[in-house]
N, C-alpha and C positions, 0 to 999 in steps of 0.2 A: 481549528477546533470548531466545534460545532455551537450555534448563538441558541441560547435560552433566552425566550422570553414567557413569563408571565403568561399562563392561560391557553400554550401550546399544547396540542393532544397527545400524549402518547401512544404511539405507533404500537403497541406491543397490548393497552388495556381500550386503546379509543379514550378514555377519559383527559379531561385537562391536566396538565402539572402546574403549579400556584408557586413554588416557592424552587429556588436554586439550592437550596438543602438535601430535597427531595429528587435528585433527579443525576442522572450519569448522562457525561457527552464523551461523544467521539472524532479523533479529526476522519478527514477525509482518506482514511488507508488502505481502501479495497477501488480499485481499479477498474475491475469487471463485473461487470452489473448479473452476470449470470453463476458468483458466486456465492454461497449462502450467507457470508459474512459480508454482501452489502449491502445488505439491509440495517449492519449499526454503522456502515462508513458514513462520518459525517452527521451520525444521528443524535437525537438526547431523549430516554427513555425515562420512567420515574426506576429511581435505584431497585425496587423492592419486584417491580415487573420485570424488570433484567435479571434479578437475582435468581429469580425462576426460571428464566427461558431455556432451552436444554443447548445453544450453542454461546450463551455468556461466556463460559471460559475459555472458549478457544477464541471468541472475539477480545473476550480482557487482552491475552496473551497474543495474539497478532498485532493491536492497537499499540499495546507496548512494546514491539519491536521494533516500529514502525517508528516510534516517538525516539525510542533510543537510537534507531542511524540515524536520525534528521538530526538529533544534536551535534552542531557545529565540529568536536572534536572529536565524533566519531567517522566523519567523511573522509576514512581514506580510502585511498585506490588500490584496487587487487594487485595491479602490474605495477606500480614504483614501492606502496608502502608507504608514500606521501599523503599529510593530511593534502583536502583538495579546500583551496581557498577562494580559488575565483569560481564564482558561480556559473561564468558562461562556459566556461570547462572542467563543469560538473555532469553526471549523468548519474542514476540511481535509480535502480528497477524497480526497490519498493516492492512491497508483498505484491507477491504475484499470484502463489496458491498456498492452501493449505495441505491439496493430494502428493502426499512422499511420495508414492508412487511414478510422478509426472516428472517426466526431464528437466520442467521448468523449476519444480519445488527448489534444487540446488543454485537453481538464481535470485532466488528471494534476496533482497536487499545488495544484491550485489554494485559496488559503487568504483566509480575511475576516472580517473580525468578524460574529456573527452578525446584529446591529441593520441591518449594510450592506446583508443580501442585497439587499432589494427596490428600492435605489436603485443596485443595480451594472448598469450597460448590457447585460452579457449574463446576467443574473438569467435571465430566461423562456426564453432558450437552454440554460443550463446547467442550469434545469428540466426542458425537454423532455427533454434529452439523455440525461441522467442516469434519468429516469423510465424513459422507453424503452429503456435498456438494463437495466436492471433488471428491469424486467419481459419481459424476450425468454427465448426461451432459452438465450442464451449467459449469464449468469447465474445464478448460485448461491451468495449471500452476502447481507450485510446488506443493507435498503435506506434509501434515503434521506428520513426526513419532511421535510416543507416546512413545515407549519402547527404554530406559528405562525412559527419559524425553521427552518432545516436545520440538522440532528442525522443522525446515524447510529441507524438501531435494531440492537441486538445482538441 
């Protein structure tokens, strides 16, 4: 989540925010720096400047889906079905886009342990997919290794 302090500008009016009452934070849920939602990843606006902005709701509504896989008992795996407990064999794509249109939209928050990748039925789809938009130019953010499991590099 995103740290408020006292006297920080907001990004959205340039002016300061004063008080923690006054103001919306978000974690860090957008990925690609060339998407228009990430401009609140990770951000804290005053409430009243957000409530205006014409992509507030589709950032409320990503932020919040975002928050709900990360909750502990929602981390299961597409190919067992298993919640995932160990974290070093976790993987979670995490919002990727908001364009339905794009191959990748259906990977959005997709999560598996990472021993499953290669026995999960759309493993070499959600290789491709994911390669390939990484490497396009819509693209600007971490990417994805594969070998010997998928990881995020930072």
């Amino acid at each position: 989540m995103a740290i408020f302090t006292p006297g920080m500008i907001c990004p959205i009016c340039a002016k300061q925010m004063l008080s923690a009452d006054e103001v919306v934070m978000f974690p860090p849920f957008v990925p690609n720096k060339r998407d228009q939602l990430y401009f609140f990843s990770d951000g804290v606006f005053h409430q009243a400047c957000f409530d205006r902005h014409p992509l507030s709701e589709q950032a409320t509504k990503y932020a919040n889906e975002a928050r709900v896989q990360q909750l502990l008992h929602n981390r299961v795996c597409v190919v067992c079905r298993q919640e995932i407990t160990d974290p070093e064999d976790y993987f979670s794509a995490g919002y990727i886009t908001k364009d339905r249109a794009s191959p990748a939209y259906t990977f959005n928050y997709v999560q598996f342990h990472k021993r499953h990748f290669k026995g999960w039925y759309r493993a070499s789809e959600f290789r491709q997919v994911i390669t390939g938009l990484i490497g396009s130019e819509e693209w600007d953010g971490p990417r994805v290794i594969f070998e010997p499991l998928p990881t995020w590099e930072r």
